[in-house]
C-alpha positions as CSV (number, residue, x, y, z in Angstrom):
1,X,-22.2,28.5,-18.9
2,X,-24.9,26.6,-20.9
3,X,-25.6,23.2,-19.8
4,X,-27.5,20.7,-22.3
5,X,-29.5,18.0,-20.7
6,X,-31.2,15.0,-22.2
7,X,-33.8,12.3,-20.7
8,X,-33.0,8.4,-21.4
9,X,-31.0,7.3,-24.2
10,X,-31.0,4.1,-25.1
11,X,-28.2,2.9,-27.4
12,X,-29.0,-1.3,-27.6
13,X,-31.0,-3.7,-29.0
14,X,-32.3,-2.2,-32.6
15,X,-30.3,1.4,-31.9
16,X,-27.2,-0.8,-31.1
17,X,-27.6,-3.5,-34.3
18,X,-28.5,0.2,-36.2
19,X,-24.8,1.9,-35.0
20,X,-23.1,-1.7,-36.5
21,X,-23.6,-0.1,-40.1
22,X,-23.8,3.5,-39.6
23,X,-21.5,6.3,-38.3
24,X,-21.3,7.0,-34.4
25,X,-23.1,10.4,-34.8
26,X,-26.5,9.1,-36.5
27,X,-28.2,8.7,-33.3
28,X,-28.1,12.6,-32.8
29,X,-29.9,13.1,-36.5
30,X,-30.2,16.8,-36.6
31,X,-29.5,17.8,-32.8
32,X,-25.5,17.8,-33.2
33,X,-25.8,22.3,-34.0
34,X,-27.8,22.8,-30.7
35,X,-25.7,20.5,-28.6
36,X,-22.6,22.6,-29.9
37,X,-24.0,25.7,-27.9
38,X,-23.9,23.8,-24.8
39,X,-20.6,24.3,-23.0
40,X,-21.3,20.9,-20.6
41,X,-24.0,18.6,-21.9
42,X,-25.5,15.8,-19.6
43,X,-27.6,12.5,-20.2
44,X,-29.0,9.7,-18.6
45,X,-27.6,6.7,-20.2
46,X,-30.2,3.6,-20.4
47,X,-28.0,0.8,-21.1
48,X,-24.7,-0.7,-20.0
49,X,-21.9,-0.4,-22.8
50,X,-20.1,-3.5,-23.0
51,X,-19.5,-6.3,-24.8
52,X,-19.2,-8.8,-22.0
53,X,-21.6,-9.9,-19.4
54,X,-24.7,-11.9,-19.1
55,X,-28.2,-11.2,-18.7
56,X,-29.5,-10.1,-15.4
57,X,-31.9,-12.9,-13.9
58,X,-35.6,-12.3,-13.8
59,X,-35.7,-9.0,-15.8
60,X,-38.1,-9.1,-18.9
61,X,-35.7,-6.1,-20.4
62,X,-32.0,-5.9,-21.1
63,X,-30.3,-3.1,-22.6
64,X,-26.5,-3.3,-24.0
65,X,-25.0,-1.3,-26.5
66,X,-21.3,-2.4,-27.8
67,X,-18.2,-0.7,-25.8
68,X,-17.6,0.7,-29.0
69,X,-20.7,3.0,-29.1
70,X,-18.6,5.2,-26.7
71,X,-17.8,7.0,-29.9
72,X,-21.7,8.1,-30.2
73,X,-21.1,9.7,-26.8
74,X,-17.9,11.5,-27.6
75,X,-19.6,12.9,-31.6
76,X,-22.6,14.4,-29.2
77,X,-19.6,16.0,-26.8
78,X,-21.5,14.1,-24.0
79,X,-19.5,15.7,-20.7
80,X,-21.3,13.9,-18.0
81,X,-23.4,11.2,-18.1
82,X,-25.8,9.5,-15.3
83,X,-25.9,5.8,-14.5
84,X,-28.3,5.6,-11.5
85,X,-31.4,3.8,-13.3
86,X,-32.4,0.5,-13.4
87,X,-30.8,-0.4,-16.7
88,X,-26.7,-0.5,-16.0
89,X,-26.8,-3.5,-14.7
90,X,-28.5,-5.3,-16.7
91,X,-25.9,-7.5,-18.2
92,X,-24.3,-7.9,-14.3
93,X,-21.3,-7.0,-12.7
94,X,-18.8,-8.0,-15.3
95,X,-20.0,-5.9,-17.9
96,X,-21.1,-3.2,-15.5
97,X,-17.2,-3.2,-14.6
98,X,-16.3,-3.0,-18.2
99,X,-18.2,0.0,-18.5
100,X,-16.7,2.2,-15.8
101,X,-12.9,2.4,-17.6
102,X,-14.5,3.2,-20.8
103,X,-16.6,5.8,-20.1
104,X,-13.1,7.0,-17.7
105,X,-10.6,6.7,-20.5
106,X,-12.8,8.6,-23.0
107,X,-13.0,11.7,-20.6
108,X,-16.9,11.0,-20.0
109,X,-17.8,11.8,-16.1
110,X,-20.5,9.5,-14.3
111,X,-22.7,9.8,-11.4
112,X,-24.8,7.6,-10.1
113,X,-22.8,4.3,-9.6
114,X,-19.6,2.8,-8.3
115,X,-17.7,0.2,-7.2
116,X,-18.7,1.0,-3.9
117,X,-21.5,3.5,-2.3
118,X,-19.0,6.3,-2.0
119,X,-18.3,6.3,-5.8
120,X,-22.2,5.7,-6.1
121,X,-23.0,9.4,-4.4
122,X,-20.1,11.2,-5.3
123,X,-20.8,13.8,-7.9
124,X,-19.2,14.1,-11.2
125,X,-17.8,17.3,-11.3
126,X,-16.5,19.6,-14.3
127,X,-15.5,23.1,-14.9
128,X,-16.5,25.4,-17.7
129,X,-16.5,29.0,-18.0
130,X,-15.1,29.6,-15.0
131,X,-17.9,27.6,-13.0
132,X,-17.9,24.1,-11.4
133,X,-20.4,22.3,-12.4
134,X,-21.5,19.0,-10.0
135,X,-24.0,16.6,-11.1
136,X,-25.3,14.4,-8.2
137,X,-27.3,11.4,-10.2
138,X,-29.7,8.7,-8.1
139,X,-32.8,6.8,-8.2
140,X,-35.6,5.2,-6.9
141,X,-35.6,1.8,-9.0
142,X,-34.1,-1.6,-9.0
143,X,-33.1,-1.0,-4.3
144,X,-31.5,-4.4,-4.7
145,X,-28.8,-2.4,-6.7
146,X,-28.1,-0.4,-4.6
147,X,-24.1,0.4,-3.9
148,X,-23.5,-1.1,-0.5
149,X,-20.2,-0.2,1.1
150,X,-17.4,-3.0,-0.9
151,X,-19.5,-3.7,-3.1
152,X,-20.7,-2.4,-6.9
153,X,-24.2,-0.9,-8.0
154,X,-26.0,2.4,-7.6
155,X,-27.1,5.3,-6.0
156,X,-30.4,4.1,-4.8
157,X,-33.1,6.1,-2.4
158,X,-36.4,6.2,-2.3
159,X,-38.9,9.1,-3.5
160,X,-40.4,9.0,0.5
161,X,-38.8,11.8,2.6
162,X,-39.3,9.8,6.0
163,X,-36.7,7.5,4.8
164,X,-33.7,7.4,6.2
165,X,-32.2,6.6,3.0
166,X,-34.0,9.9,1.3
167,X,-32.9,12.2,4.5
168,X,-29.0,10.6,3.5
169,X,-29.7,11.8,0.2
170,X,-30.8,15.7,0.9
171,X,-28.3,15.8,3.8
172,X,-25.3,14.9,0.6
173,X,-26.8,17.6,-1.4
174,X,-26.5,20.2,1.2
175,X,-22.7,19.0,1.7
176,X,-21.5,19.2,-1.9
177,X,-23.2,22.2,-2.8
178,X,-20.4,24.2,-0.6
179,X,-18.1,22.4,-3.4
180,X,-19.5,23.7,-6.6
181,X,-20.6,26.3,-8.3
182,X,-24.0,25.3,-9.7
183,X,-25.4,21.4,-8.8
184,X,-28.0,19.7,-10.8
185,X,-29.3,16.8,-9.2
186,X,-30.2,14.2,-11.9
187,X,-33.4,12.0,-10.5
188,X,-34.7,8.3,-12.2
189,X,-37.7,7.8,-10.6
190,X,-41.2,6.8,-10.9
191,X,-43.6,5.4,-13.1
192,X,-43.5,5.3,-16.7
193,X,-46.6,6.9,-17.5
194,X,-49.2,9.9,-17.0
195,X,-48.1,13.2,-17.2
196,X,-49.0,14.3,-13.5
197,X,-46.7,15.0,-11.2
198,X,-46.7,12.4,-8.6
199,X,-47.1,14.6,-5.2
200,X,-43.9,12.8,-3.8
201,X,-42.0,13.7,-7.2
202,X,-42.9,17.5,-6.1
203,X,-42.3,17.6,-2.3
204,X,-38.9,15.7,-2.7
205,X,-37.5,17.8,-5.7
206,X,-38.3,21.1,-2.9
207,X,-36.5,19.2,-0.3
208,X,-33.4,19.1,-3.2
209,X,-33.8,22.4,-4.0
210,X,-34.2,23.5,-0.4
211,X,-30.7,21.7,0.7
212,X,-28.7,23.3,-2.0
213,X,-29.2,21.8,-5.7
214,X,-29.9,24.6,-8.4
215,X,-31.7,22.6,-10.6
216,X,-33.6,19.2,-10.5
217,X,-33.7,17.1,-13.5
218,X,-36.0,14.1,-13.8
219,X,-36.3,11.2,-16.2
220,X,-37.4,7.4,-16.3
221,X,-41.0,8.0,-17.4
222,X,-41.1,7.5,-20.7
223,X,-43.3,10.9,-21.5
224,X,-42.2,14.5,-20.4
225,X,-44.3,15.7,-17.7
226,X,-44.2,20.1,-16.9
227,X,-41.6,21.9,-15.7
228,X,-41.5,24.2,-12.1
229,X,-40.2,27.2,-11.0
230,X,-39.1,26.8,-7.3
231,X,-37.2,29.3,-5.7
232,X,-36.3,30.5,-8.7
233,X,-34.9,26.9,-10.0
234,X,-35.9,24.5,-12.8
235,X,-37.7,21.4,-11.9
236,X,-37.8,19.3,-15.3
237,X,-40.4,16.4,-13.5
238,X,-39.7,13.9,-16.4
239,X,-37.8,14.9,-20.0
240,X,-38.7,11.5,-21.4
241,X,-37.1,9.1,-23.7
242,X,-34.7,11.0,-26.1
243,X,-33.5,7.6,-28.3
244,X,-34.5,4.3,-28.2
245,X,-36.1,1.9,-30.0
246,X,-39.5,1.5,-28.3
247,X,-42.6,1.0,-29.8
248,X,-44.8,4.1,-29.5
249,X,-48.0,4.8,-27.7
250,X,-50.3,6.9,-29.9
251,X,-51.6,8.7,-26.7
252,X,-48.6,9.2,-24.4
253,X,-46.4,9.7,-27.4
254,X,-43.2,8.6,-26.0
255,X,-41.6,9.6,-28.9
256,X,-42.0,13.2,-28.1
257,X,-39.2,14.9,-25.7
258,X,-37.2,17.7,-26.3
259,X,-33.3,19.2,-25.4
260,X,-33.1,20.8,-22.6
261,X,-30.7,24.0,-23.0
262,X,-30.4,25.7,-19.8
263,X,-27.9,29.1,-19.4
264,X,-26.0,29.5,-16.4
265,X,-24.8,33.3,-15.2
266,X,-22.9,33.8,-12.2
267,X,-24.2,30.6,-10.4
268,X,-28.0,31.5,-11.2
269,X,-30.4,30.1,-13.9
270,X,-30.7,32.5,-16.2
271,X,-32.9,30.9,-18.8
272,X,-34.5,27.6,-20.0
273,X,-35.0,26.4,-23.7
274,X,-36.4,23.5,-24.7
275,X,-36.1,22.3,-28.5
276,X,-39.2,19.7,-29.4
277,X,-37.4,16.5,-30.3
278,X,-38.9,13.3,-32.2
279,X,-37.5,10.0,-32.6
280,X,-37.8,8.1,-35.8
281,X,-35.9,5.6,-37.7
282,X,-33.9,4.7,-34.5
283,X,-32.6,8.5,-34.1
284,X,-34.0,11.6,-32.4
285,X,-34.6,14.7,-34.6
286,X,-35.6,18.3,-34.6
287,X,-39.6,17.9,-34.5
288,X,-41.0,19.4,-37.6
289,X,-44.8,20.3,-38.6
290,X,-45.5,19.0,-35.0
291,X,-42.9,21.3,-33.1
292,X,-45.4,23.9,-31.7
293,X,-48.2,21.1,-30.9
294,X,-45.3,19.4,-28.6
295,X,-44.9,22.9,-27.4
296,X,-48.3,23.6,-26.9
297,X,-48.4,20.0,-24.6
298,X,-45.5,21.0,-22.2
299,X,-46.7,24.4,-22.0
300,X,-49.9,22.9,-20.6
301,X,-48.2,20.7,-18.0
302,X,-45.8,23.8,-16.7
303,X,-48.8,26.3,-16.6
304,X,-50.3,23.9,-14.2
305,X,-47.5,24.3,-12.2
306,X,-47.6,27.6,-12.4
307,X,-44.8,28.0,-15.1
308,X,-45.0,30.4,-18.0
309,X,-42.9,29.2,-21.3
310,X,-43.3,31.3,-24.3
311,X,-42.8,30.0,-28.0
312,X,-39.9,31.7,-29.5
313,X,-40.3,31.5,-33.2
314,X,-36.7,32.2,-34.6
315,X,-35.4,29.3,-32.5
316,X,-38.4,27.3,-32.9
317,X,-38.4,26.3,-28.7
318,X,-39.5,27.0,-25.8
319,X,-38.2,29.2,-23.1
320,X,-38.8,29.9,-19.6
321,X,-37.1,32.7,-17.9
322,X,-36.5,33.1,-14.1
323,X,-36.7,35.9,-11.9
324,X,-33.1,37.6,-12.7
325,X,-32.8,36.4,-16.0
């Protein structure tokens, strides 16, 4: 099984007045061959997709991208996507409630949220080559969200192990994992920027791994910090944004991320690739000239967590093997 995994992507504002004039699958620019050899392919979606609603009180950002847009989801083959961040519900209840059916009736999984906190924590499950795939999506943002037990919102819990909250969250991980094959656990948390690992990032993501998920995939910082190697899992920390319409930082270069391609063989990680990504002109491409200097940057950030990734040059990515692979 080969599971593709993006960071945020953000399909309102300028992306969503962009889609009004152009086909569903211009978003993906050049990606659309490399998420073909993904078998199950996973995002976190950073906006509510609805045309109803109104704007959440208070918040200086809101993110909706027309109900129709689904169809940007379904030309990527997007199987699962997560919805525990502190974007879905920015345009409230209603529209969060619109959302739910569409993303149902167009055969897209979600984790993350839910009318209630069960639907919140449950995992979104699917099957392919012959292995159950569970994703198990929360986050550490926006705790008046949270799902309570009648009512709507996410999967909230903090990045601080001593909280009851957290321990709830390890303690589910350890009880799906007896119902799936392989379990990513898809994590929103943290800061924005600064490409350390924050040290409660790192002790939380062992915890994870410890109770039973296979691999740990991070997002909400707008950069891509390194990726670990525990126990033989990935830890991506943060994969960054992977479309949106932001403006860039010329340091943190938040337009630089990459697709995560990760193979799956009898329940163990095999192998990771990552493919540099850009994003320009309201689309994320294959990087170019710069590929190998986006390399070079992650390759940094893993070594310091004591993760080798080698440059392969036919596929122009990176890969990082694991002990049986």
């Amino acid at each position: 099984m080969r599971i593709g995994m993006m960071g945020d992507v953000m399909l309102g504002r300028l992306v969503n007045q962009r889609l009004r004039r152009v086909e569903p699958a211009y978003v993906w620019g050049d990606l659309l061959p490399i998420l073909a050899q993904a078998d199950v392919r996973f995002a976190n979606l950073e906006c509510v997709m609805a045309d109803g609603g109104s704007p959440w009180p208070g918040k200086v950002f809101h993110f909706r991208s027309d109900s129709k847009n689904v169809a940007c989801l379904e030309a990527a083959g997007i199987t699962v996507v997560s919805l525990a961040n502190n974007h879905t519900l920015d345009y409230g209840f209603d529209a969060f409630r619109e959302m739910l059916p569409l993303l149902d009736a167009h055969g897209i999984r979600r984790a993350g949220a839910g009318l209630d906190a069960a639907e919140a924590q449950r995992p979104a499950t699917v099957t392919a080559g012959g292995t159950t795939l569970g994703v198990l999506a929360f986050t550490d943002n926006e705790p008046g969200w949270a799902a309570g037990a009648v009512t709507p919102g996410i999967f909230h819990a903090p990045t601080d192990l001593a909280d009851p909250r957290t321990r709830a969250l390890v303690e589910g991980v350890q009880r799906v994992r007896g119902e799936v094959g392989f379990l990513v656990l898809s994590a929103h948390w943290g800061p924005n920027w600064g490409t350390a690992v924050p040290p409660d990032h790192a002790a939380l993501a062992h915890a994870l791994v410890d109770a039973g998920a296979d691999a740990v995939f991070g997002h909400s910082a707008h950069i891509f910090r390194g990726v670990e190697v525990y126990r033989g899992k990935p830890v991506v920390y943060s994969a960054g944004d992977f479309v949106d319409d932001y403006a860039v930082d010329d340091i943190e270069r938040n337009d630089q991320s990459f697709l995560f391609l990760l193979e799956v063989d009898d329940g163990a990680p095999t192998w990771l690739r990552l493919f540099p990504t850009v994003i320009a002109d309201l689309q994320v491409r294959r990087a170019g000239a710069e590929a190998q200097w986006i390399a070079r940057r992650m390759q940094r950030r893993s070594a310091q967590l004591g993760t080798e990734a080698r440059w392969l040059d036919a596929e122009r990515c990176l890969e990082i093997r694991f002990a049986d692979g």
